[in-house]
N, C-alpha and C positions, 0 to 999 in steps of 0.2 A: 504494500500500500504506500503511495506515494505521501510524502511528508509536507505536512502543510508548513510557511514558512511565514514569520512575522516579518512584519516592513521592513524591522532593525536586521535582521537574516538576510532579506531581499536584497538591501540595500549593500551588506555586506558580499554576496555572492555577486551582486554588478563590480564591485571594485575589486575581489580578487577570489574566483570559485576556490581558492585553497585555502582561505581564510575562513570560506564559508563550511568547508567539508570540516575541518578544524574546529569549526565550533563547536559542531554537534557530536562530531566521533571522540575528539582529544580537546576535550576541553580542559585536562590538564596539563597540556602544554602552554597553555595563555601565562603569558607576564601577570601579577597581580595588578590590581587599579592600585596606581600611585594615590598620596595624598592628593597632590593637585588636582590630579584627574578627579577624583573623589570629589572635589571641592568645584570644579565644571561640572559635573554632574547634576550635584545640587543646586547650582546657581539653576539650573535650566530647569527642575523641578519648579523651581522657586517663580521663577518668572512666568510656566505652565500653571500656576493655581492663579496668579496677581490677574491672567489674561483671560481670566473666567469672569470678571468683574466685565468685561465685555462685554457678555450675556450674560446679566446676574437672573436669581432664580431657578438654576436649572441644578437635575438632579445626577449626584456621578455615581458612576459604579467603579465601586470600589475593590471588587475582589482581585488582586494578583496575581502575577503574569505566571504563577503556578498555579493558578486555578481560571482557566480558560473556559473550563465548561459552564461553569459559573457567574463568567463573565456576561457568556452569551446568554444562558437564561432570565439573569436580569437585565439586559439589552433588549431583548423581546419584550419583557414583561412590561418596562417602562415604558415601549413604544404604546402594546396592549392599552396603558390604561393612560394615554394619552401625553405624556410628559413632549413637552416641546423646546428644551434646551438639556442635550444629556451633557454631561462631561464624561469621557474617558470609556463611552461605549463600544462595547465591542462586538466585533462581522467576520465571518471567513465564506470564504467563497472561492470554491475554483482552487485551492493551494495557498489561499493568500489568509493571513490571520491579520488583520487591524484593530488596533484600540486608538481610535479617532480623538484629539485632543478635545475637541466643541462641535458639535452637530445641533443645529439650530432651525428650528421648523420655519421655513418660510411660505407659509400657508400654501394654502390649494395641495396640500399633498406631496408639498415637495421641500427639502431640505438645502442648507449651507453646510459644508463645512470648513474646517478651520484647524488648522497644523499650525501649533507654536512652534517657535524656535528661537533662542534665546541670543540668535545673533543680531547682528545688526543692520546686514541686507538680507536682497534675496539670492540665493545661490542655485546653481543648476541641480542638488541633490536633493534639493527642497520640490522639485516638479517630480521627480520618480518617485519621492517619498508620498505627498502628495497622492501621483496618479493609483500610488498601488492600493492605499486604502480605499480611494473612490470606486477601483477598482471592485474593493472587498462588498462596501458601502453597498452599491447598486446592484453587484451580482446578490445580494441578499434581500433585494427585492423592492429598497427605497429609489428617490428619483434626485439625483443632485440636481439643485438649479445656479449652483458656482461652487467654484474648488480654490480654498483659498490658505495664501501663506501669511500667519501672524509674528512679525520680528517686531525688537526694540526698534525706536527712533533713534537714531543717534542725535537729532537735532532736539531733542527733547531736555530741557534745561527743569532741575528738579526745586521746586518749592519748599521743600516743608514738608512736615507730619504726614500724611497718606499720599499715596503718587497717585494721581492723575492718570485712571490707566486711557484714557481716551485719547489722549496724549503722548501717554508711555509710549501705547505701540501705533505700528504701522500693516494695517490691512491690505495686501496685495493679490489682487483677484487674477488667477493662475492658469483658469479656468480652460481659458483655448492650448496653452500648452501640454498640459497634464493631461487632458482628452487625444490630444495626439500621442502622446506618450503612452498612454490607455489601450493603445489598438496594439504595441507589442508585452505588454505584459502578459498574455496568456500563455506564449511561447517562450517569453524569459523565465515565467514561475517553471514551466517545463524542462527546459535547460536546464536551470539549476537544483532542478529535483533529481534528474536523471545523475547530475554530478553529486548527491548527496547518495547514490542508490552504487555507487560503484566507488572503485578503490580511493586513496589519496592522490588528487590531481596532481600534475607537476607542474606547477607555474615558477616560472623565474623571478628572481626579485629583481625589483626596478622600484620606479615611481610611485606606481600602488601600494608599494609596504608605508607609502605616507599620505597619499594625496587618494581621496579628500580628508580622509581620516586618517590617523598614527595605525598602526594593526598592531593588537595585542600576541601576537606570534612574531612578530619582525624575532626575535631572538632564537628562536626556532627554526626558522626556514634560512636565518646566517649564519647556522652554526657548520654550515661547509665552510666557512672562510678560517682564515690561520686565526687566531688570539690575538697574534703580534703582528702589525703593519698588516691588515689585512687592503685590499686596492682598496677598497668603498672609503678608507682614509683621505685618497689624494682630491685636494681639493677644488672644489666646483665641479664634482665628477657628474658627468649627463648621464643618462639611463643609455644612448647608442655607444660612449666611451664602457659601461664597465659591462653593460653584453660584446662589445669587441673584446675587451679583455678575457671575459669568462669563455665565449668559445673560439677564443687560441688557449686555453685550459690554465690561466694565469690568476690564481687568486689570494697571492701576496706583494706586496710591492718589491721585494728582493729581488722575485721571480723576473720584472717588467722588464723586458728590453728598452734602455734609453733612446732607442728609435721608434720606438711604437708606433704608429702612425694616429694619426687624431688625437694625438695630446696636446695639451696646452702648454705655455714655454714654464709658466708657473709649478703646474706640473710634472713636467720633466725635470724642475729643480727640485723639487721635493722626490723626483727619483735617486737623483744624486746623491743628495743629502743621506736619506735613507740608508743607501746602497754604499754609500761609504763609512754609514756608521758614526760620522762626526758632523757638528756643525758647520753650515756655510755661514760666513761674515762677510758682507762689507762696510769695512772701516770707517771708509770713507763717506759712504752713504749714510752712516749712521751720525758722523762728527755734522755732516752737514745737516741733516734731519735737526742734530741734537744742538745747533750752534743758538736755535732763537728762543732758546730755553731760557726765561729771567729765575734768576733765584733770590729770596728763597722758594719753591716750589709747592703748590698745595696740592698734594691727588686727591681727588675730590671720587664720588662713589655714591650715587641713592638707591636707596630703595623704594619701588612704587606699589601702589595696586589699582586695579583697572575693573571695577567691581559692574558685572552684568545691571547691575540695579545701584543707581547713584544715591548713596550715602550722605551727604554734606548739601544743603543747601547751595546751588551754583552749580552745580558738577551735572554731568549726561552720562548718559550710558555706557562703559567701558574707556569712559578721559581717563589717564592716566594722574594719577595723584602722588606725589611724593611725599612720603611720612617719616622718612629717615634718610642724613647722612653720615658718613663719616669723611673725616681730612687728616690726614697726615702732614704736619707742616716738614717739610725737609731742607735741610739747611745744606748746604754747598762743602760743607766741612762732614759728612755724615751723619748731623745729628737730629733727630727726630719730634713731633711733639705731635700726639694725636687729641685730635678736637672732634665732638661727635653733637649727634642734635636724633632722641627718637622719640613722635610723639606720645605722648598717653593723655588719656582723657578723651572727651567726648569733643564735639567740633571740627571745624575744617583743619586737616594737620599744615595746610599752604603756608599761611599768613605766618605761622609763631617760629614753621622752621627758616622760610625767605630769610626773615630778621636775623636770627640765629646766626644763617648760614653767613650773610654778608657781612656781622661781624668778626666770624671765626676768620674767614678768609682776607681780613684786612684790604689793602689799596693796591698792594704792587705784590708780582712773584708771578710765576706762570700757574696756572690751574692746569694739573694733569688729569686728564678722563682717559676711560678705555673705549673705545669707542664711538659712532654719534652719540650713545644715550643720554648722556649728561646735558649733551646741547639741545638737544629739545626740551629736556626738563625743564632748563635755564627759562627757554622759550616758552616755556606754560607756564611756570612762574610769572612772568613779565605780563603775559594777557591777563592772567587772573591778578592780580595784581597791580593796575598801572601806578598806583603814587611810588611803589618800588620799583618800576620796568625802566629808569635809568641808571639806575645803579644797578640794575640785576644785567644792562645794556651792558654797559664797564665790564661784569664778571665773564660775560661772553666773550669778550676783545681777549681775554687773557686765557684764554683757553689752551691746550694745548693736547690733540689725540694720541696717546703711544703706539695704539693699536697698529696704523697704518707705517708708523716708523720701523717697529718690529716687524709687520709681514712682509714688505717692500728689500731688506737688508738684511736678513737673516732665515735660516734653513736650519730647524734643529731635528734630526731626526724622532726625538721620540713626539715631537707633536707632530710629524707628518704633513707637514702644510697648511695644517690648523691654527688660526691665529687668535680664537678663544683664549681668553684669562686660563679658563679651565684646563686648558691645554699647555698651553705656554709658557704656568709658572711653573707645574713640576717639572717641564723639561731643563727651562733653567735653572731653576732655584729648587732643586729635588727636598730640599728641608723643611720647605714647605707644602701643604695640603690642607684640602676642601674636605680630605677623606676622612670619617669617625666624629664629624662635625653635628653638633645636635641641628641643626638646619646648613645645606651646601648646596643650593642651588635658590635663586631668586626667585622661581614658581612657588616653592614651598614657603620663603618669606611669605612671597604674599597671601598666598592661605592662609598661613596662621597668626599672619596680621587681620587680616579681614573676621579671623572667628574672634579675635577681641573684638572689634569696631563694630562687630552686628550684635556684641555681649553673649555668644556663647560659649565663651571657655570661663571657668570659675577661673579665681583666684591663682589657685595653685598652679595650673595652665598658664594662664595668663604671665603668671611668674618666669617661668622654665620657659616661654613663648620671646620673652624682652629679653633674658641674657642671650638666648640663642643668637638673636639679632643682632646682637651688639656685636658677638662675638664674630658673627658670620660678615656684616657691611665691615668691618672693622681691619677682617681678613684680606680684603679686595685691596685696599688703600695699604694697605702691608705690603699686597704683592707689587704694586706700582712702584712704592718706592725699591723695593727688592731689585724688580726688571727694570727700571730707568738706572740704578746703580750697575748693575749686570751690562746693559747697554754702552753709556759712558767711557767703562772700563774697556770693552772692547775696540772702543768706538778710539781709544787711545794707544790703539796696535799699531 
């Protein structure tokens, strides 16, 4: 008997049938849900119930997605006795299993509905997603009279105390795409039933292990690659570069012939590097990079969050807000002074850290960032902000990126051509690490920033949540001055 399949399966067998046979056969080959991910998750539940306020009065059903049969008997039942806005009803029809976010009578016998999505446009996986349950919807006997996609506004600027969902979101009626889309889903649910009904697909990795969604097997289907230096390392590698690589049977960079064909020169130096084991320098590139350096030097470092649902009066839908820095003052003689700014309490964290920040970093000395990031920040500061967006004007003049100085001038083998912090500082500066750190990557900041700022971590959380922070922005602006010293030194061969 062929296996019925829910939207979130459908969806996942259009982007890769061996992620899809993997779900069902080996599901415990899947990666576990990261914290972040955990925490996207819920933002998207979160923003599914607020867009019910759309169509208030209507009644959901609630049983869970291990109890299907369940689902459907009270989806019947409510139609039965007349309910005219369901949430969260469920249809299968033909292979397909849907639990429709909003389904909304618009009289004469015929229906809307309504797919939230907690992004911020509309995207093309939003019209499959869409078509398959209308799919479901209609094959079960209702009559859609529109198919529609519900996302945040991004133009949506937040008030105060309850949001605005009329405002919040943005209604986009889908209708004539997703009905074209409609005419091959009966042959798609077929397809990919046929590939649930037979052995492990062999699909090659590419682009799909990311696009549109991350896959929770990516780690499973690359564990043909070496540990060390495996090719997917060299960087800006295209999905037509590493299937060249993979069928001439090449799946470490040690292996890569320096003539490869279809590499980039960037590339080909991160072959070298690799393949010789030691760093490539130049000196000279770097003295010059490094000559308009003023000191003393402040590396500078934020932390943000970018919260699906705007928190602070003023702010929209996923702005980016900065709630912590750190700065390392660095003096010309080696010597160090670290200055930090993280907020607590309730309110916009903008205003109290700008101030902070602009005094920590005094008038003169270059600002070292990793990257743009800091320079946008600068830039949102300064909008939100204009009685400070000249002197936050000034902090920008003084900028100074290392990232592009380090990838431009130097080849260390163990990052590979990777010019990530995370990359970069253990190859240089091996004494340092991200590794065994109670928070080591910025997505996690921002989670478990945001479970204070919405108040649900207690106290003791809340606790173990701030020093992790400290400890972790604190680390960034360590590594800077680390690799600007590292740099320098070289930079004087």
């Amino acid at each position: 008997m062929a296996r019925t399949l829910s939207k979130s399966r459908f969806q996942k067998g259009l982007q890769c049938e061996k992620a899809l046979w993997l779900s069902v056969h080996r599901r415990d080959l899947a990666a576990p849900v990261s914290e972040s991910q955990q925490w996207v998750f819920d933002q998207g539940s979160e923003v599914g119930r607020l867009a019910q306020q759309l169509f208030p009065g209507g009644v959901e059903v609630t049983a869970d997605h291990l109890h299907q049969a369940d689902a459907l008997a009270t989806t019947v039942r409510l139609l039965a006795e007349g309910a005219t806005v369901l949430y969260e009803p469920a249809f299968s029809y033909g292979g397909a299993f849907a639990r429709v976010d909003i389904l909304a009578s618009a009289g004469d016998g015929v229906w809307d509905l309504y797919e939230v999505k907690s992004s911020a446009s509309l995207k093309d996986v939003h019209i499959t997603d869409a078509a398959v349950q209308a799919y479901a919807v209609e094959g079960s006997g209702l009559t859609l009279r529109s198919i529609n996609v519900v996302h945040l506004n991004s133009a949506y600027v937040y008030g105060g105390g309850e949001y605005d969902a009329a405002a919040l979101f943005t209604i986009e009626d889908v209708t004539g795409m997703a009905r074209e889309y409609m005419r091959t889903v009966p042959d798609e649910l077929a397809r990919l039933q046929d590939v649930l009904e037979g052995g492990e697909p062999d699909v090659r990795v590419g682009d799909r292990c990311a696009h549109p969604y991350g896959c929770e097997f990516a780690d499973y289907c690359n564990a043909f690659l070496p540990r060390v230096h495996p090719v997917t390392e060299l960087p800006r590698l295209q999905e037509r570069q590493l299937h060249a690589l993979l069928d001439a049977g090449l799946t470490c960079i040690l292996e890569v012939p320096p003539d490869f064909p279809g590499l980039s020169a960037a590339q080909r130096e991160t072959l070298e590097a690799v393949q010789a084991g030691k760093p490539r320098v130049d000196p000279d590139g770097l003295a010059e990079a490094l000559s308009g350096l003023r000191w003393p030097v402040y590396h500078l470092d934020f932390e943000t969050v970018m919260p699906a649902l705007p928190l602070w009066p003023g702010t929209r839908p996923y702005q980016t807000i900065p709630f912590q820095y750190s700065i390392h003052v660095h003096r010309q003689d080696g010597s160090t002074e670290h200055r930090e700014h993280l907020h607590v309490g309730d309110g916009d964290p903008r205003r109290l850290l700008a101030t902070h920040m602009l005094a920590d970093l005094g008038l003169e000395g270059s600002i070292v960032h990793y990257s743009a990031y800091e320079r946008t920040q600068i830039d949102g500061l300064a909008g939100a902000l204009p009685d400070l967006a000249r002197r936050l004007g000034a902090v920008r003049t003084r900028l100074f990126d290392l990232e592009p100085v380090i990838r431009r001038n130097t080849r260390h083998p163990k990052a590979a051509g990777r010019s990530s912090i995370k990359y970069v500082l253990p190859a240089w500066c091996p004494d340092l690490s991200y590794e065994s750190m109670g928070i080591a990557d910025g997505q996690t900041a921002s989670a478990r920033y945001l479970r204070i700022a919405k108040g649900l971590a207690d106290e003791a959380e809340a606790g173990v949540t701030l020093r992790d922070l400290t400890e972790y922005c604190a680390l960034d602006t360590l590594a800077m001055v680390r690799l600007l010293e590292e740099m320098v030194r070289m930079a004087q061969k």
